[in-house]
Backbone as CSV, one residue per row, in Angstrom:
resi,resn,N_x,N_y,N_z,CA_x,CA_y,CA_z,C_x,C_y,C_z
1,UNK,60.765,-9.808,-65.969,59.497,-9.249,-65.485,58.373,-9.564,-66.460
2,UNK,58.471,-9.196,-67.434,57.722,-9.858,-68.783,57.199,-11.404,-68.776
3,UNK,58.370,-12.006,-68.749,58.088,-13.355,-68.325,57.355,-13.716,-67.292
4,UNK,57.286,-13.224,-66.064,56.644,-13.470,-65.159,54.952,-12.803,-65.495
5,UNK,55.138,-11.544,-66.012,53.429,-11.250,-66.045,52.883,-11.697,-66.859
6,UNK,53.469,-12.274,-67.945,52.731,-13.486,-69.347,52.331,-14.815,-68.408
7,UNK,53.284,-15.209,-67.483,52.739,-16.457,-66.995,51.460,-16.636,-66.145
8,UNK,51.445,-14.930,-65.486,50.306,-14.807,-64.275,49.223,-14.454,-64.917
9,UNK,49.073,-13.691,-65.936,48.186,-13.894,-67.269,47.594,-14.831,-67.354
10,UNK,48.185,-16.324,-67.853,47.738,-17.042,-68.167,47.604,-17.512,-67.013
11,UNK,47.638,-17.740,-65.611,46.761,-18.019,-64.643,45.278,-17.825,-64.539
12,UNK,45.507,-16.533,-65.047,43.979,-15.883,-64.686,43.007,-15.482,-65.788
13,UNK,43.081,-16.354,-66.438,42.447,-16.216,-67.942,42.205,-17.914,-68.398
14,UNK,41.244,-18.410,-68.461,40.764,-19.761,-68.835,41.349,-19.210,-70.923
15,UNK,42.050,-20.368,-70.761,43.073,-20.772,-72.062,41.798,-21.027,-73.322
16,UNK,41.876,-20.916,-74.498,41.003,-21.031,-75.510,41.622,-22.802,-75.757
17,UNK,40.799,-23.079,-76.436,41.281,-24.659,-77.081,42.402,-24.612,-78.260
18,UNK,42.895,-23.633,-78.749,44.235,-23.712,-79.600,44.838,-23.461,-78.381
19,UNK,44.944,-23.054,-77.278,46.293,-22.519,-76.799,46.272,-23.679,-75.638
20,UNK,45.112,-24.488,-75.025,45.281,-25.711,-74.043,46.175,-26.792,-74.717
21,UNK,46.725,-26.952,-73.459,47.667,-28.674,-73.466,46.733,-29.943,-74.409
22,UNK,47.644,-30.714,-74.816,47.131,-31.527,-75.513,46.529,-32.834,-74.603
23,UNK,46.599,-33.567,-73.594,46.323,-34.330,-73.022,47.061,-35.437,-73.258
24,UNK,45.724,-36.272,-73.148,46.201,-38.009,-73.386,45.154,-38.444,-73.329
25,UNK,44.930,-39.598,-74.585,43.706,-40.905,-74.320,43.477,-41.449,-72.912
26,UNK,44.636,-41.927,-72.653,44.669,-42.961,-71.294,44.851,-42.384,-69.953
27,UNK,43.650,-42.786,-69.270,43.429,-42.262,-68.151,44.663,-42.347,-67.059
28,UNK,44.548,-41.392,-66.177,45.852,-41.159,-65.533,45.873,-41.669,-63.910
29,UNK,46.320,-42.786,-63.230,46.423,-43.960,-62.312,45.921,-42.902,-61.378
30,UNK,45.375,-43.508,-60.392,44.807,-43.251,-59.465,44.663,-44.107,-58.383
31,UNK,43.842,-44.332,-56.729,44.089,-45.066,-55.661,42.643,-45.783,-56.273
32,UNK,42.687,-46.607,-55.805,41.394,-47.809,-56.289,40.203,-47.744,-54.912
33,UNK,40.956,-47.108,-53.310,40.033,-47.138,-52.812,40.576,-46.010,-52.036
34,UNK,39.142,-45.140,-51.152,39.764,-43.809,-50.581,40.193,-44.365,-49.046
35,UNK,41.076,-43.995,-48.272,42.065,-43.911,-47.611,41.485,-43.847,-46.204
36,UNK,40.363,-42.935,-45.532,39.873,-42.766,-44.717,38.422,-43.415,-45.041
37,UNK,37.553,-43.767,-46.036,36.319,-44.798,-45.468,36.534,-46.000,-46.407
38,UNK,37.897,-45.964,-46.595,37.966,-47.478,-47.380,37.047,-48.100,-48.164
39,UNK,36.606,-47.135,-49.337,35.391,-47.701,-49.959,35.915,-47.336,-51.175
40,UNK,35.564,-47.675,-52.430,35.697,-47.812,-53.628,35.592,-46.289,-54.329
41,UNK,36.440,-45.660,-54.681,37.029,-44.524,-55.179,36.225,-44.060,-56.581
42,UNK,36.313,-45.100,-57.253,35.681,-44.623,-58.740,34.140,-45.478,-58.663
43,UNK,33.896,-46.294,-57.760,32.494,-47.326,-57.424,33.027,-48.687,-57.793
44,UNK,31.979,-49.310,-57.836,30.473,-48.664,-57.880,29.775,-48.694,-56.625
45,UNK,28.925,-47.670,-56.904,27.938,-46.924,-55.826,26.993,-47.296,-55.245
46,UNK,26.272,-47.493,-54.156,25.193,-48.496,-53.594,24.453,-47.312,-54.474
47,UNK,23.368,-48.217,-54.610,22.045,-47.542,-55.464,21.471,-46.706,-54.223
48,UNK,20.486,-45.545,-54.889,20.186,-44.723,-53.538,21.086,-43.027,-53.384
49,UNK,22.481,-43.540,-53.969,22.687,-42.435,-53.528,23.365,-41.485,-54.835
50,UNK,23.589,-40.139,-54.684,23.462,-38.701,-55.462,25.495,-38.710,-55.354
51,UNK,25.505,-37.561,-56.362,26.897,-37.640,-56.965,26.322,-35.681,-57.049
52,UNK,27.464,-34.828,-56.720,27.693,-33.180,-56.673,29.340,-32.893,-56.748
53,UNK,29.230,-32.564,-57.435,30.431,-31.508,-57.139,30.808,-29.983,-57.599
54,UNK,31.887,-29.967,-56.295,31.963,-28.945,-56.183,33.662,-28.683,-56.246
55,UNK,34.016,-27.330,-56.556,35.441,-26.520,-56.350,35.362,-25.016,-55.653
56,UNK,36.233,-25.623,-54.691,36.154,-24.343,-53.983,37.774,-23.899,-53.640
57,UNK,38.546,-23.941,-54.435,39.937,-23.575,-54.072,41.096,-24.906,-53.892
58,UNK,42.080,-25.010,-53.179,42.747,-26.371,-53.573,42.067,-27.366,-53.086
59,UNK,41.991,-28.082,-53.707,41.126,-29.901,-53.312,41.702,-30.316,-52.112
60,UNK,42.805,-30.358,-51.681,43.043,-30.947,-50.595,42.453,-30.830,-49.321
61,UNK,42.358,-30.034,-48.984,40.923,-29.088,-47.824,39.865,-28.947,-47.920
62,UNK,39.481,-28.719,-49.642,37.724,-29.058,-49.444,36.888,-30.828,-49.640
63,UNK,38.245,-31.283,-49.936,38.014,-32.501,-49.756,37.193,-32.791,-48.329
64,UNK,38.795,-32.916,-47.322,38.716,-33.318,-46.578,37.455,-32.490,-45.392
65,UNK,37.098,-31.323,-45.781,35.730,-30.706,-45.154,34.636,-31.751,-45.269
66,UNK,34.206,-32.530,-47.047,33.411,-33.206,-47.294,33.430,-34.824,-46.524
67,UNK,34.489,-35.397,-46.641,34.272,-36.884,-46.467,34.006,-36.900,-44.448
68,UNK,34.394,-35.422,-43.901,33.910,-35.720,-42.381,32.368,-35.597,-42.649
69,UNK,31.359,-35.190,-43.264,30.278,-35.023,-42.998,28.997,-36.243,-42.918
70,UNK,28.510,-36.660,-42.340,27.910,-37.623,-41.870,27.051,-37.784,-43.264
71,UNK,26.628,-38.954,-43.859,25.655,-38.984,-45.399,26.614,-38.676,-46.085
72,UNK,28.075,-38.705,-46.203,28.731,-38.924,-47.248,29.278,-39.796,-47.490
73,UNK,29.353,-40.624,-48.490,29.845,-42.008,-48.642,31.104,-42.073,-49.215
74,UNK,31.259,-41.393,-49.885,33.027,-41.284,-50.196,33.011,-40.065,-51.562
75,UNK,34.413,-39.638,-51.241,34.784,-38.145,-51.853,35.940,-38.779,-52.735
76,UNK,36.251,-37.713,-53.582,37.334,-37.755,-54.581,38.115,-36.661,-55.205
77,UNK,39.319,-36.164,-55.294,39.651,-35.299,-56.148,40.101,-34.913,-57.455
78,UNK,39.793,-34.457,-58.391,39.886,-34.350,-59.495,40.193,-32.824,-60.281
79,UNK,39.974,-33.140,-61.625,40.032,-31.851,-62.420,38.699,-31.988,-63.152
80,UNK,37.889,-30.624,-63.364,37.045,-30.664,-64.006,36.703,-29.148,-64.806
81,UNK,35.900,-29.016,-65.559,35.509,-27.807,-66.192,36.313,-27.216,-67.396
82,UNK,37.558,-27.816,-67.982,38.519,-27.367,-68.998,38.370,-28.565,-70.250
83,UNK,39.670,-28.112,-70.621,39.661,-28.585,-72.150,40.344,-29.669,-72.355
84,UNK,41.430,-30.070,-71.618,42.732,-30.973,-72.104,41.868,-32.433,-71.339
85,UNK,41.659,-33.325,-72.006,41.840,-34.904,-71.574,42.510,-35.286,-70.762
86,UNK,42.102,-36.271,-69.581,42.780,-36.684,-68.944,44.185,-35.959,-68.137
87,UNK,43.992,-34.334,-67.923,45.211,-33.848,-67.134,46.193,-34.324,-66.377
88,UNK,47.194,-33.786,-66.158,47.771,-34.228,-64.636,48.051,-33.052,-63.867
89,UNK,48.164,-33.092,-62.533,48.397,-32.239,-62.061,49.444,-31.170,-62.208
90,UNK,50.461,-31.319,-62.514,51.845,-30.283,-62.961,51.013,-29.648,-64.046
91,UNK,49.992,-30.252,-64.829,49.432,-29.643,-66.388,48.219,-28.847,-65.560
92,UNK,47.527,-28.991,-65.087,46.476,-28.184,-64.463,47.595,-26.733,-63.706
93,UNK,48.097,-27.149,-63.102,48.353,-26.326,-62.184,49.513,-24.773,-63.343
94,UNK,49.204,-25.168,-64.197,49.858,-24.279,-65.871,49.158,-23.558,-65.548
95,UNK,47.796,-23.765,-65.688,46.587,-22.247,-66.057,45.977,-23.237,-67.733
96,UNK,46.951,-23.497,-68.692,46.945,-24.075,-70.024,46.021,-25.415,-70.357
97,UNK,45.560,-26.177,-69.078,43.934,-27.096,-69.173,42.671,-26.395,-69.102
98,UNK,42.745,-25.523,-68.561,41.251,-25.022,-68.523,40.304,-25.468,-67.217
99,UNK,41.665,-26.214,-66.612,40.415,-27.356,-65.461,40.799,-26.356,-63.667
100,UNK,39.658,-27.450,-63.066,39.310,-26.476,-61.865,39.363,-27.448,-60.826
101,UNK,39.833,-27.245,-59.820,40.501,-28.577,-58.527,39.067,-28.598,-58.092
102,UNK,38.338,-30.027,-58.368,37.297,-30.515,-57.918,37.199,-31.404,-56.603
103,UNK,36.040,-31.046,-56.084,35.836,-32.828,-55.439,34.554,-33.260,-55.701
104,UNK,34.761,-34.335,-55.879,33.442,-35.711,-56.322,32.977,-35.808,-55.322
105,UNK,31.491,-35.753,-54.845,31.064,-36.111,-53.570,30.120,-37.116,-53.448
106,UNK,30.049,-38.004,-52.815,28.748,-39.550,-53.316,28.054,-39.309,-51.548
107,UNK,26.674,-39.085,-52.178,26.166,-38.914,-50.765,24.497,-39.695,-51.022
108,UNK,24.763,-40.178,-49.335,23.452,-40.304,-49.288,21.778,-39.394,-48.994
109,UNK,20.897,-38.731,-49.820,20.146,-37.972,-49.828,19.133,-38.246,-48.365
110,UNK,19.013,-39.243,-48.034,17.953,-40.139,-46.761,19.380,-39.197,-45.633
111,UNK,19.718,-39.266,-45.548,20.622,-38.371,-44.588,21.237,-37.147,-44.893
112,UNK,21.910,-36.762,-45.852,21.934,-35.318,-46.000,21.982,-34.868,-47.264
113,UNK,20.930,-33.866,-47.173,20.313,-33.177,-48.423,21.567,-32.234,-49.123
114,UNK,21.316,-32.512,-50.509,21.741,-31.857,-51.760,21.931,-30.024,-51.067
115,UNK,20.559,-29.596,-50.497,20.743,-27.996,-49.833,22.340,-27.779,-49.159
116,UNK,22.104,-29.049,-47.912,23.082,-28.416,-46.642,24.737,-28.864,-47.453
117,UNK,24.565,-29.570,-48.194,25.930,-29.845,-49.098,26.429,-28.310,-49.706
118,UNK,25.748,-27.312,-50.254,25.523,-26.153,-50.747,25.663,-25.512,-49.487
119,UNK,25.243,-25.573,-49.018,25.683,-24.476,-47.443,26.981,-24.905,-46.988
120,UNK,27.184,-25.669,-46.720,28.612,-26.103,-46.827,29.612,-25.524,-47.617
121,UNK,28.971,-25.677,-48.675,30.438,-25.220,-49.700,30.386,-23.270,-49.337
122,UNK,29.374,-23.013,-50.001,29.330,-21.686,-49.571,30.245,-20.604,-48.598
123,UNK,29.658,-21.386,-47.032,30.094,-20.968,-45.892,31.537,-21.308,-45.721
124,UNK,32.349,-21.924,-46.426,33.525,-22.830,-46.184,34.663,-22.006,-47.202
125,UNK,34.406,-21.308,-47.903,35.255,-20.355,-48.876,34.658,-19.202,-49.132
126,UNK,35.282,-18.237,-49.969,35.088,-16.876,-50.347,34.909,-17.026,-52.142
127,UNK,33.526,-17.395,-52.564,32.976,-17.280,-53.850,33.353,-16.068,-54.645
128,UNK,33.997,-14.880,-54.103,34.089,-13.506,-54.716,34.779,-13.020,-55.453
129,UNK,35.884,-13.813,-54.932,37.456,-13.984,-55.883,37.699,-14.069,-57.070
130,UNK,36.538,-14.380,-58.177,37.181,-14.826,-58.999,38.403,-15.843,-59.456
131,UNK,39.390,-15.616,-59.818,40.479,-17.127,-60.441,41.473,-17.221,-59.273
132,UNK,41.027,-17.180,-58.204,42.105,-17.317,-57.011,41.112,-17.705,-56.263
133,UNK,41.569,-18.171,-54.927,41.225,-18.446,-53.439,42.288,-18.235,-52.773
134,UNK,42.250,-17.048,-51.245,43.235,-16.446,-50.595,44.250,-16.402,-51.525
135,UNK,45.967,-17.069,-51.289,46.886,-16.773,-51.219,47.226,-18.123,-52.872
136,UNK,45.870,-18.895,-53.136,46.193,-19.736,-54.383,45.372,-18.734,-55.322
137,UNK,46.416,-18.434,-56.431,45.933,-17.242,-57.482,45.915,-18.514,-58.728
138,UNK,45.208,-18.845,-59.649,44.884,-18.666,-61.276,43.557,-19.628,-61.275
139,UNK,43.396,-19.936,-62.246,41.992,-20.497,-63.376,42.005,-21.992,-62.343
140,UNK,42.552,-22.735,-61.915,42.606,-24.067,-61.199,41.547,-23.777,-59.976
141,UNK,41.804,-22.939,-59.314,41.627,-22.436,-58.270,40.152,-21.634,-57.874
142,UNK,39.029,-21.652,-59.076,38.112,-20.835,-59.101,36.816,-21.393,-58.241
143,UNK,35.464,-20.622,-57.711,34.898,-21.190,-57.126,33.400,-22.090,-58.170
144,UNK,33.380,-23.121,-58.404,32.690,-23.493,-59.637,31.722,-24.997,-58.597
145,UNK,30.013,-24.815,-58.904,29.535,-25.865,-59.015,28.796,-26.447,-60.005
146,UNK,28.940,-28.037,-60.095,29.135,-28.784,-61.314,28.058,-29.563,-60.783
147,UNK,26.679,-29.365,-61.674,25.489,-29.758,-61.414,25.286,-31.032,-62.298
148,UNK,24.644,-31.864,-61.440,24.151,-33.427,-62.321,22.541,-33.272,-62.345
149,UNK,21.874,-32.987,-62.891,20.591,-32.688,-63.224,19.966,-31.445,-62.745
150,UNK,18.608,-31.059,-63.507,18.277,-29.779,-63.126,18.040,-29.699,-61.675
151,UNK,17.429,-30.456,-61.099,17.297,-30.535,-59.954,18.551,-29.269,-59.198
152,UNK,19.624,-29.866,-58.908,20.109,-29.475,-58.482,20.631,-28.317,-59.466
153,UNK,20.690,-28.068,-60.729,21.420,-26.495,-61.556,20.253,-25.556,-60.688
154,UNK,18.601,-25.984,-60.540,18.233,-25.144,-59.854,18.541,-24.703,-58.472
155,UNK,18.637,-25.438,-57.495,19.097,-25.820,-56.082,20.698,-24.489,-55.929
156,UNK,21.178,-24.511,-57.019,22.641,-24.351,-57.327,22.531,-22.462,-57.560
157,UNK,21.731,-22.609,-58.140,20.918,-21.084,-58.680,20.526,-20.104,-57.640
158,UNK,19.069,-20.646,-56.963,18.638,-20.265,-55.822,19.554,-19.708,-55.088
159,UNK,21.015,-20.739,-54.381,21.730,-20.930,-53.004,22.526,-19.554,-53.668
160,UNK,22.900,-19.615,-54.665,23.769,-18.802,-55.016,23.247,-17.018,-55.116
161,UNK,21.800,-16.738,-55.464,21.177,-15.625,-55.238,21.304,-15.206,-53.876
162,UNK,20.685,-16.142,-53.024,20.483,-16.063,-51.486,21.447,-15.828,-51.190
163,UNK,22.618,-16.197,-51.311,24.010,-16.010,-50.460,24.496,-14.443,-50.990
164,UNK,24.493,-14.315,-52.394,24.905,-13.333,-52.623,24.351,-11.911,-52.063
165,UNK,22.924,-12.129,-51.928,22.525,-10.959,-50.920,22.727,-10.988,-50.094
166,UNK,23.398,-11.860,-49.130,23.887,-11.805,-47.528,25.581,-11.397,-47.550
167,UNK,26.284,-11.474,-48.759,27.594,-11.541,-48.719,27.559,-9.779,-49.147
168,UNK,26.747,-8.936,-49.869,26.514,-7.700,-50.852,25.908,-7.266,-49.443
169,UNK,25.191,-7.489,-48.409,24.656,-6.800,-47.038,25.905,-6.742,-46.686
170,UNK,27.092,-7.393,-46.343,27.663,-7.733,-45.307,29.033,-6.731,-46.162
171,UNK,29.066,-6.296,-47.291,30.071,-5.091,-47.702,31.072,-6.090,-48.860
172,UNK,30.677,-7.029,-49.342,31.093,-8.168,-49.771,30.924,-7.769,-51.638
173,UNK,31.976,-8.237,-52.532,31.426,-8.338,-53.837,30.429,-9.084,-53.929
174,UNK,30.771,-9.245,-55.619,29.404,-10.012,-56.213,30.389,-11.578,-56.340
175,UNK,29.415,-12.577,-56.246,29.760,-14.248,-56.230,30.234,-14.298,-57.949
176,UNK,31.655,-15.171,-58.135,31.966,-14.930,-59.010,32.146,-17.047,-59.492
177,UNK,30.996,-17.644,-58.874,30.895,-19.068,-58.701,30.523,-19.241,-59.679
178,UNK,30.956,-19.840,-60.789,30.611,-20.520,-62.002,29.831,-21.903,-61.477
179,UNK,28.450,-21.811,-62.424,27.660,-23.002,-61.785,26.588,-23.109,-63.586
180,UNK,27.442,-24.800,-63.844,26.950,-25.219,-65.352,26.923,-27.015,-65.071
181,UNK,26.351,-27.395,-65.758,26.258,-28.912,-66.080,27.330,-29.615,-65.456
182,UNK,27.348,-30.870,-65.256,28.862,-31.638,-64.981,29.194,-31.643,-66.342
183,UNK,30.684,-31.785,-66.398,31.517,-31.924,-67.490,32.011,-32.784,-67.011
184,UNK,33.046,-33.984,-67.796,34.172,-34.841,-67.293,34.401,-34.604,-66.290
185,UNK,34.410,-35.508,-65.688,35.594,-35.522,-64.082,36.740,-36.646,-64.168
186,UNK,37.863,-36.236,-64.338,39.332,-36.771,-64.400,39.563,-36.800,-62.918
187,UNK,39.766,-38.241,-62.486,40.437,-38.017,-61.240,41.802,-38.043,-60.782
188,UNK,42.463,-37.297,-60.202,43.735,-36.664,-59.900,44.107,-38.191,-59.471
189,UNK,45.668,-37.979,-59.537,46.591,-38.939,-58.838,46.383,-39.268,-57.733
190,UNK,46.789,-40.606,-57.228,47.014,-41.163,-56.450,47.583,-40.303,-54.860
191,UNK,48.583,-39.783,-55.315,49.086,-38.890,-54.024,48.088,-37.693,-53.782
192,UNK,47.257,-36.942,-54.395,46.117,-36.197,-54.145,45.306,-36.778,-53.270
193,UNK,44.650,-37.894,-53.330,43.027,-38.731,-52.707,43.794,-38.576,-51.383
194,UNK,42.780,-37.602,-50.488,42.603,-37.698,-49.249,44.339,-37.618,-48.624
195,UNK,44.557,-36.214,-49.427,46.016,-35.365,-48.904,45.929,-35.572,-47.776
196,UNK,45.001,-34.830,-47.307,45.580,-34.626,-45.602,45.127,-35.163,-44.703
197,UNK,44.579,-36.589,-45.249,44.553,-37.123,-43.618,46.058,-38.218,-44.088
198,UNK,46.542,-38.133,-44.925,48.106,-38.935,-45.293,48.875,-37.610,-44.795
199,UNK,48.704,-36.686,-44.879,49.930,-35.235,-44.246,48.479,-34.544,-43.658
200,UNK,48.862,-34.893,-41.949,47.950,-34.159,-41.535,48.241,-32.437,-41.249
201,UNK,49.393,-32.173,-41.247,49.988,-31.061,-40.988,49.872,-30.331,-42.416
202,UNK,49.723,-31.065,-43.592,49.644,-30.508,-45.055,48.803,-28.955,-45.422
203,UNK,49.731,-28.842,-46.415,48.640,-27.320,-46.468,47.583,-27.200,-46.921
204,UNK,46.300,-26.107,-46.299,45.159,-26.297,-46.288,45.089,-24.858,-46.218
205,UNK,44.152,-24.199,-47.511,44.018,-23.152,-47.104,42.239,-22.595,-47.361
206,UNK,41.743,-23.293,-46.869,40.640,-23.636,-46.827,39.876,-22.442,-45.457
207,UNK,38.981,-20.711,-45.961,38.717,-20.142,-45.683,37.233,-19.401,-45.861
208,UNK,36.242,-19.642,-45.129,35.025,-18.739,-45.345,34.855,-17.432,-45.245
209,UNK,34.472,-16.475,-45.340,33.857,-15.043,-45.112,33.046,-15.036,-43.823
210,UNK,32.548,-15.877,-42.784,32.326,-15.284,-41.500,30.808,-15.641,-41.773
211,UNK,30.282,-15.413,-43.005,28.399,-15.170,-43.361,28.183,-16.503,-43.595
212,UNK,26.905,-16.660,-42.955,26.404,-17.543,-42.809,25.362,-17.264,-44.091
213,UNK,24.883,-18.647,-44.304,24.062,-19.237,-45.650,22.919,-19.619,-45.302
214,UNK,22.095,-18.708,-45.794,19.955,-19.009,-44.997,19.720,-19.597,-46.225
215,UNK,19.758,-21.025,-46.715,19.410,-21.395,-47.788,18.049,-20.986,-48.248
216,UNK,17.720,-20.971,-49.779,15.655,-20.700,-49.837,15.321,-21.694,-49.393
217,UNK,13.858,-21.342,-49.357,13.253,-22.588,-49.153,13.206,-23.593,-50.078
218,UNK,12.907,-23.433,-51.285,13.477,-24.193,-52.391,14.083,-25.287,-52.293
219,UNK,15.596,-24.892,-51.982,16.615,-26.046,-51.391,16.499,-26.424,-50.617
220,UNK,15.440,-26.063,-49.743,16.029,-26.547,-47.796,15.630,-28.244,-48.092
């Protein structure tokens, strides 16, 4: 019993840097191109277009929410926000990296805005949770956006006030969405990129709260 509540502990507690995994220099293999728009995974990127990401619970589902949306040019999954170099997945999924199941999103702005990307994520999970989503509990699993210029840390700010007063009307906690700079993005293995349209039946537990997202005007 001991054993088990030391381990769920360290689920739910982002690890200090003496107690994270050690990593590795060398980056860890990955698919060279994504699976459903057959376009170049790590780039390079037609000029023009914006890079966001976001975590909203396991990657495999919020992936695949992103790469259907029209102005997205190709998605990716990864680890981001922790301590250990170059992770792998069995090491993330410890609690002991510090990292958070991302997706990379490459979009075009001339078709869809940085805002409705944010309404998206929002409306598409439950921000409230803290180090879980539904039925996936620890630190991997948290709701976190990973801003590439102020532009958007503001954009990121705003969406996140606004929502939270519609989620706090609606009998809802407080948003427990970590939203800081990009950090590294390590991209996950090969068998991760675009899970489930390779297992379409795959698990997905990919859930909103019902409330809808009146972005500010700000973002719109």
């Amino acid at each position: 019993m001991f054993f088990l509540s030391d381990m769920l502990n360290r689920k739910l507690h982002l690890p200090k840097p003496s107690e994270a995994l050690p990593g590795r220099a060398k980056t860890v293999p990955t698919a060279s191109k994504h699976h459903v728009l057959k376009r170049p995974l790590k780039g390079p990127y037609p000029d023009g277009l914006e890079t966001a990401m976001f975590g909203l619970g396991c990657f495999w589902g919020a992936e695949r929410l992103f790469w259907q949306i029209e102005g997205v040019w190709v998605t990716a999954v990864g680890y981001a926000g922790g301590i250990t170099p170059n992770p792998t997945y069995q090491e993330t999924c410890t609690g002991l990296t510090g990292h958070a199941e991302v997706v990379l999103v490459v979009f075009d702005p001339k078709t869809i805005s940085y805002a409705e990307l944010l309404r998206v994520f929002w409306e598409s999970h439950d921000p409230t949770q803290g180090m879980r989503q539904g039925n996936d509990v620890g630190t991997t699993y948290r709701s976190a956006i990973y801003t590439l210029g102020d532009a958007q840390f503001q954009a990121a700010s705003a969406s996140r006030a606004a929502y939270e007063a519609s989620l706090r009307g609606a009998g809802h906690g407080r948003i427990t969405t970590e939203i800081a700079p990009a950090p590294a993005f390590y991209f996950a293995e090969a068998d991760h990129q675009q899970y489930l349209a390779k297992n379409p039946y795959g698990y997905c537990n990919l859930k909103g709260t019902g409330i809808a997202c009146a972005m500010p005007a700000a973002t719109a």
